[in-house]
C-alpha positions as CSV (number, residue, x, y, z in Angstrom):
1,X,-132.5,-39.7,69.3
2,X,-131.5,-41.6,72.5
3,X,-130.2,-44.9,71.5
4,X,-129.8,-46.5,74.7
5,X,-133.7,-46.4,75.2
6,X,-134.5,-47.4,71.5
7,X,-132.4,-50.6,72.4
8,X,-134.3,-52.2,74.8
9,X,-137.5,-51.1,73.4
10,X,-136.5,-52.9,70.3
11,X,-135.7,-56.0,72.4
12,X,-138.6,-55.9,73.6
13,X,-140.8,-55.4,70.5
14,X,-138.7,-58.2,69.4
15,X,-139.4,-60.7,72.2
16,X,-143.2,-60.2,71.4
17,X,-142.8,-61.2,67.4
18,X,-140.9,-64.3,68.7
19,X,-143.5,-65.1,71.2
20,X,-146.3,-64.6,68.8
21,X,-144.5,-66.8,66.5
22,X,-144.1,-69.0,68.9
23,X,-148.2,-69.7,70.2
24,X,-148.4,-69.7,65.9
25,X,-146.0,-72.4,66.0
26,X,-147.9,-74.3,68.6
27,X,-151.1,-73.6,67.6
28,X,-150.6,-75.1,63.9
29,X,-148.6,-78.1,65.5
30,X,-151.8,-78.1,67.9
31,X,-154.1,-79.2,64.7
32,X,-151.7,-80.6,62.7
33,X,-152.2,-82.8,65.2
34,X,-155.4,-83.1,65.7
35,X,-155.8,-82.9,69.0
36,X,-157.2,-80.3,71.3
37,X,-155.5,-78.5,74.3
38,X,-155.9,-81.1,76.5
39,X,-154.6,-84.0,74.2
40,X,-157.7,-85.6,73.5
41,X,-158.4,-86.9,69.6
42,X,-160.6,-84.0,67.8
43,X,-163.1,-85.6,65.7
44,X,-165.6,-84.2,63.7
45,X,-168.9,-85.9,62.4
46,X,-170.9,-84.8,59.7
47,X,-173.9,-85.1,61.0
48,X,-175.6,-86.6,64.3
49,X,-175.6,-90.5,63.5
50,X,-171.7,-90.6,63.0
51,X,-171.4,-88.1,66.2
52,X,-173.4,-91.0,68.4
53,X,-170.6,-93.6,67.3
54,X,-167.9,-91.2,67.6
55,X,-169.6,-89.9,71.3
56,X,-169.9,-93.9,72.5
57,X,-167.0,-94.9,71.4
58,X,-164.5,-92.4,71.7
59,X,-166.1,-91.3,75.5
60,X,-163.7,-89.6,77.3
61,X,-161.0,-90.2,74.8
62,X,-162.6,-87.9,72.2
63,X,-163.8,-84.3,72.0
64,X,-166.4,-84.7,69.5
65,X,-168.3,-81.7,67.3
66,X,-170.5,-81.9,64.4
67,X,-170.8,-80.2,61.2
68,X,-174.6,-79.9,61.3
69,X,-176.7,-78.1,64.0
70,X,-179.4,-79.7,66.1
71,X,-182.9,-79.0,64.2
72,X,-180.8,-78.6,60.8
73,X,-181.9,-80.6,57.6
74,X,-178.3,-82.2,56.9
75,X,-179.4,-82.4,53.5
76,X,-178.7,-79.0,52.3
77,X,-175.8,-78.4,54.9
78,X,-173.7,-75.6,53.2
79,X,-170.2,-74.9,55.1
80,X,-168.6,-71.8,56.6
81,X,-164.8,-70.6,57.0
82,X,-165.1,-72.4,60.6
83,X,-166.5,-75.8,60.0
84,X,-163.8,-75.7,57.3
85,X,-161.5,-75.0,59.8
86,X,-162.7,-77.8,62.2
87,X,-162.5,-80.4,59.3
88,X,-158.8,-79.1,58.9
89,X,-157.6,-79.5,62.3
90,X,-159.2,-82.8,62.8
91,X,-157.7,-85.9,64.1
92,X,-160.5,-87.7,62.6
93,X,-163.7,-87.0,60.2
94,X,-165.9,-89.3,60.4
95,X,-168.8,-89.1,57.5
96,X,-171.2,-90.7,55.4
97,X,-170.6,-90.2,51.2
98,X,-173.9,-89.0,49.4
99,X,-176.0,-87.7,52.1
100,X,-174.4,-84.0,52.3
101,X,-173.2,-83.0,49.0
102,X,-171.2,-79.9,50.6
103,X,-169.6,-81.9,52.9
104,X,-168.5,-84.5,51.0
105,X,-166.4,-82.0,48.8
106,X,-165.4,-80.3,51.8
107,X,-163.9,-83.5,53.3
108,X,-162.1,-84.5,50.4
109,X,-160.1,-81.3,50.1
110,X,-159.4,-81.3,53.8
111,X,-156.1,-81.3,55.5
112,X,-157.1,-84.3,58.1
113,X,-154.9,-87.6,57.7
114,X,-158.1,-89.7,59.5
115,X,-161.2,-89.6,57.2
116,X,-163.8,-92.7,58.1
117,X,-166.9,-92.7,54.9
118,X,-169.2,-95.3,56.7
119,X,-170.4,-95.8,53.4
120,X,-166.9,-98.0,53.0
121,X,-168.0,-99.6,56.0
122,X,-171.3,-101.8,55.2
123,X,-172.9,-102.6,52.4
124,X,-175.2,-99.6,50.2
125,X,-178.0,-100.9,48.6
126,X,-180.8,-99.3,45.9
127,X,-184.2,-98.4,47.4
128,X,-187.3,-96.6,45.3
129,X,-187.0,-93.3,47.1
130,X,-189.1,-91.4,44.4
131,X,-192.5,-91.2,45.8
132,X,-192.0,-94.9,45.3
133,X,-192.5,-98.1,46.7
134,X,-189.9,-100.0,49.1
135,X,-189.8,-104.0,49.8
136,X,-187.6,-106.2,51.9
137,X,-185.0,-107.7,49.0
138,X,-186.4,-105.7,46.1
139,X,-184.4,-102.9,44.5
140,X,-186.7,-99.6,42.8
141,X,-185.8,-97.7,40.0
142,X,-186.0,-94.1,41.7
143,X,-183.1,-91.6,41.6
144,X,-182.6,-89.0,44.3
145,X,-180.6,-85.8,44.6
146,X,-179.0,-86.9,48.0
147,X,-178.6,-90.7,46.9
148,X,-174.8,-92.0,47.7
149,X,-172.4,-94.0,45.3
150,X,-174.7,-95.1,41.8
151,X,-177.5,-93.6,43.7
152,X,-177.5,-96.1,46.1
153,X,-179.5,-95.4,49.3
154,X,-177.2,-93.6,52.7
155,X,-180.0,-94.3,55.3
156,X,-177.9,-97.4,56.6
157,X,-178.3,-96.2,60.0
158,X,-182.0,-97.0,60.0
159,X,-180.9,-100.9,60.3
160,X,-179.4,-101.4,63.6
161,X,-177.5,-104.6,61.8
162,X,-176.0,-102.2,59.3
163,X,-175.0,-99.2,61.6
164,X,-173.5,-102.1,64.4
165,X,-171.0,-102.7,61.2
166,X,-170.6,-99.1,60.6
167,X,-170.1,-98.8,64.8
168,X,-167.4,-101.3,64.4
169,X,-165.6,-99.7,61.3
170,X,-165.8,-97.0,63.2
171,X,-163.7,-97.9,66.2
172,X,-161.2,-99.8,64.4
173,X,-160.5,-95.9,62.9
174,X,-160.3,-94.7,66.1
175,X,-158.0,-96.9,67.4
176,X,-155.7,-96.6,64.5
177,X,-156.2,-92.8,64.8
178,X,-155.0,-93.2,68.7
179,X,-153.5,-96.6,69.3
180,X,-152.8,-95.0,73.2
181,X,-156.0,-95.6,73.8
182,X,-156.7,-98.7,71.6
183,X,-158.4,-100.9,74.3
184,X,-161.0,-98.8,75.1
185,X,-162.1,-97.9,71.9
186,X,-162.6,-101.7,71.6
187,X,-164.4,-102.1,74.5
188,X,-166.8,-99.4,73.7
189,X,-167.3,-100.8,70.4
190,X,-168.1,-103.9,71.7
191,X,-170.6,-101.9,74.4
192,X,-172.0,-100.6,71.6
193,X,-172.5,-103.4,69.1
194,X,-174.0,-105.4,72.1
195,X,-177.1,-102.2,72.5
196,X,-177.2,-102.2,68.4
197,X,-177.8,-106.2,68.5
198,X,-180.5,-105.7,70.9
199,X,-182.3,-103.1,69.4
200,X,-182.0,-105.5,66.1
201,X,-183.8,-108.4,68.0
202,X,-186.5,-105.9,69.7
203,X,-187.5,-105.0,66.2
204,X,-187.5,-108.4,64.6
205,X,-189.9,-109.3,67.4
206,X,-191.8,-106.3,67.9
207,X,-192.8,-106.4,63.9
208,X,-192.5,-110.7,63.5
209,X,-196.8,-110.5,63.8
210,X,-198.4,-107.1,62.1
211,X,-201.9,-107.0,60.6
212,X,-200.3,-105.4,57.5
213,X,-196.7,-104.7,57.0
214,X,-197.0,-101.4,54.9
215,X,-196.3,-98.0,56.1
216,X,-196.5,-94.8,54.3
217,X,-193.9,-92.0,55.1
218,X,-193.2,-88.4,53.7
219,X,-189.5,-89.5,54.0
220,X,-188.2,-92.3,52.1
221,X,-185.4,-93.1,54.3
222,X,-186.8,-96.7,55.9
223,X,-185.7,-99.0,52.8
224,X,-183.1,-100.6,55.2
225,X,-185.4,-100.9,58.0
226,X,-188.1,-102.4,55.9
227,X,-185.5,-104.3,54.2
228,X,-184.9,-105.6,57.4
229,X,-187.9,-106.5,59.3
230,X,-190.0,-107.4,56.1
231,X,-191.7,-104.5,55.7
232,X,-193.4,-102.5,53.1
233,X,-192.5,-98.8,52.8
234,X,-194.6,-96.3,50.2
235,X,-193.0,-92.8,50.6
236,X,-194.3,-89.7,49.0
237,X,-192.6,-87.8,47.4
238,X,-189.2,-89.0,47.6
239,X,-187.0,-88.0,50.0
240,X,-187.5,-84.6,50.5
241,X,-190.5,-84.2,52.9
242,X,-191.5,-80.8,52.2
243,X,-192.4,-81.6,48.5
244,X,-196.1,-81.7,47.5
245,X,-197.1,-85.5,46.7
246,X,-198.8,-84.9,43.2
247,X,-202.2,-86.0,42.4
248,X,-201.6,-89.3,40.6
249,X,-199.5,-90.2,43.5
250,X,-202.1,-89.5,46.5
251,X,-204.6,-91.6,44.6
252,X,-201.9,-94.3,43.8
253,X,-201.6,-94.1,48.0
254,X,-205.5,-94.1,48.5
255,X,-205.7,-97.5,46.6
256,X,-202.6,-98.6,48.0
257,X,-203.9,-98.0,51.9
258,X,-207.5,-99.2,51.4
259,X,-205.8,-102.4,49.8
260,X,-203.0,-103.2,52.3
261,X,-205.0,-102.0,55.5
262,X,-202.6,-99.0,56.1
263,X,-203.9,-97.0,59.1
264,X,-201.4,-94.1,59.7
265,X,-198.9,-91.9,57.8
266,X,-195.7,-91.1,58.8
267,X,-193.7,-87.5,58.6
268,X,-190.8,-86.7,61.0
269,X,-189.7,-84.1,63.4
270,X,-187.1,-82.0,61.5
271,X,-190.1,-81.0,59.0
272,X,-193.4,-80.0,58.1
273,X,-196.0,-82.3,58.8
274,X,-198.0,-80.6,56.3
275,X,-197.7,-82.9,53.7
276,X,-198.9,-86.4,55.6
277,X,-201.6,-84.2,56.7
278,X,-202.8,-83.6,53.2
279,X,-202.1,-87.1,52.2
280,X,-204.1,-88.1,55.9
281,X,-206.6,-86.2,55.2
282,X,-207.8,-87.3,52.0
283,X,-207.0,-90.9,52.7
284,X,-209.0,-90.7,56.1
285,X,-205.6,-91.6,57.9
286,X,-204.0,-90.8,60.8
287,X,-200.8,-89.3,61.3
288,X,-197.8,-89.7,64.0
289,X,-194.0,-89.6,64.1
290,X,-191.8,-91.6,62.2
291,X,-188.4,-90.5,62.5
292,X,-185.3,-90.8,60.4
293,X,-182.7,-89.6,63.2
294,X,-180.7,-87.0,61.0
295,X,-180.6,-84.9,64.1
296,X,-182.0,-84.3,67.9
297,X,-183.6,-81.8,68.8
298,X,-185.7,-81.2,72.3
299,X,-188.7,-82.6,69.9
300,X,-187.0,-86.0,69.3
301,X,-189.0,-88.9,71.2
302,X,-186.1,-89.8,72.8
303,X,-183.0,-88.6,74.5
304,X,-180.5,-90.4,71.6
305,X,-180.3,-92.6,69.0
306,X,-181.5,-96.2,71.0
307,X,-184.4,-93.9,72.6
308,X,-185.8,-92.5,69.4
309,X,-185.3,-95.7,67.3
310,X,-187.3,-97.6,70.6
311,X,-190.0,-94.5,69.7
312,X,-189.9,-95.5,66.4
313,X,-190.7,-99.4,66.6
314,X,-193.5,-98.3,69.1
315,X,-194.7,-96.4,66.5
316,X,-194.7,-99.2,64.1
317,X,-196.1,-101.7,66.2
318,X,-199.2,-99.4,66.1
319,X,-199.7,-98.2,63.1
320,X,-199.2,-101.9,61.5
321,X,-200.8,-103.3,64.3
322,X,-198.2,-105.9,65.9
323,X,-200.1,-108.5,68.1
C-alpha cells in the first residue's frame, strides 16, 4: 500500500466532511434563525388573509409563503414534510386558531419562537353558521366543524374593522420579531389600517339605504360583515358550501326570500355553485358571487384583498338593492 498517497487522499476526504459539516452548521443556524439567505424575516401564513397582512406590512422586509395553495379550500388543508419544514424554520407564523384544524396542531408543535393567532388579536364572536340564520348583534345556536375557540366564528377578516385590529396586531409582531426594521413595519401598518378604515366607511355607506338587508349565501362566513353593516345573512347549509341544503331548509329559504324581498343567492369562487343554483332555481332567484376571500385565484373579482372585498359590496349593493 503506498502511504504517502493514502495521506493526502485522506486529508482530503477529510476537508470535505468538515465542509459538509460546515454548510450543515450554517444551514440550521440559517432557520434557527429564521431568516432566509439574504437576511430577510421568513414568515409563513396559514392561509391568504394573514399572507395580505404579512405581504403589506412586512414589504420588502419579509419573504412571505403560505401554507395553503391558490384555489385550495383551507378548510381541509392537510400538511406535508415541507410545509412542516417551512413552519420550522420560520421567523414568524402568522395564523388564525379554528379555521385549519391541521394547521393549528402543526403550529403548535413547531420549532418557531414567533407565532401570531389573530384570533388573540380582536375579538371572536358566535354566529348561526348551520344552515342558520345571522343578525347584526344576535348570537345563533349552530356548531360548526371549522368553528374557532367555544365555536366561536374565525371569519373576522370579513369586517374590515376587525381585520384593521388584526393588521395592527400583526405589525406589532413583526416589529418585535425584527426590531431593525421596526419603523417601517409601523408605517405600513398604519398604510394599511388607513385602506382597511376606508373600505369600512365605503361599506357602511354603500349598504346605509337597501330595499331589504337579507342575503342568502351557501357560505356562512358573513356574520361579521352583517354584524357590521346591519345586515341579515341566511346561509345554507352551514359552512361547507358543497353540502346539499335539505328540504325543510330550501322551503324555510323560499318563505324566508318571498318575505324579506331577497333577490339573489350567493356561492363563492373556490366552490361549486351547484348548490345556490338548486336553491336559485326553486326559489326563482338569481345567483352571483359572493366571496369569502380564503384564497385568490385568477377567478377572484379582484387582484387582492381591497379589490375583491370592493367586488363584494358591489355585489351587495345589488342584490339588496342599495339606493
Amino acid at each position: 500500500m503506498n502511504v504517502r498517497r493514502l495521506i493526502p487522499a485522506t486529508a482530503a476526504a477529510g476537508a470535505v466532511v468538515l465542509g459538509l459539516v460546515t454548510l450543515s452548521a450554517c444551514s440550521t443556524s440559517s432557520a434557527a434563525d429564521g431568516r432566509s439567505s439574504d437576511g430577510k424575516l421568513k414568515v409563513v401564513a396559514s392561509f391568504y388573509p394573514m399572507q395580505y397582512l404579512a405581504q403589506q406590512i412586512g414589504k420588502d422586509h419579509v419573504t412571505v409563503s403560505s401554507l395553503t395553495k391558490p384555489g385550495a379550500e383551507p378548510h381541509d388543508l392537510e400538511l406535508g414534510p415541507r410545509q412542516t419544514a417551512q413552519l420550522n424554520e420560520a421567523g414568524c407564523i402568522l395564523y388564525l386558531k379554528g379555521v385549519q384544524p391541521a394547521v393549528d396542531k402543526a403550529i403548535a408543535q413547531s420549532e418557531a419562537k414567533n407565532k401570531v393567532d389573530a384570533a388573540t388579536l380582536t375579538k371572536l364572536e358566535h354566529h348561526g353558521t348551520e344552515g342558520g340564520h345571522s343578525h347584526g348583534g344576535e348570537e345563533g345556536a349552530g356548531h360548526d366543524e371549522h368553528e374557532g375557540e367555544a365555536g366561536a366564528d374565525p371569519h373576522i377578516w370579513l369586517d374590515p374593522v376587525k381585520y384593521a385590529e388584526v393588521a395592527k396586531g400583526v405589525g406589532t409582531s413583526l416589529e418585535k420579531a425584527d426590531p431593525d426594521h421596526a419603523a417601517d413595519y409601523k408605517k405600513n401598518t398604519d398604510a394599511l389600517v388607513t385602506k382597511l378604515n376606508a373600505l369600512n366607511t365605503a361599506y357602511q355607506q354603500g349598504l346605509k339605504t337597501t330595499a331589504t338587508k337579507t342575503f342568502i349565501t351557501t357560505h356562512s362566513a358573513f356574520g361579521y360583515l352583517a354584524e357590521r353593516y346591519g345586515l341579515d345573512q341566511e346561509g345554507i347549509a352551514g359552512v361547507d358550501p358543497e353540502s346539499e341544503p335539505s328540504p325543510a331548509r330550501i322551503k324555510e329559504l323560499q318563505t324566508i326570500a318571498k318575505k324579506d324581498k331577497v333577490t339573489t343567492v350567493f356561492f363563492e369562487t373556490l366552490a361549486s355553485d351547484r348548490t345556490a343554483k338548486t336553491l336559485a332555481k326553486d326559489t326563482g332567484l338569481k345567483t352571483d358571487v359572493l366571496d369569502p376571500l380564503e384564497g385568490i385565484t385568477d377567478k377572484s373579482q379582484g387582484r387582492d384583498y381591497i379589490e375583491v372585498m370592493q367586488s363584494n359590496l358591489a355585489a351587495l349593493q345589488k342584490a339588496l338593492g342599495a339606493k
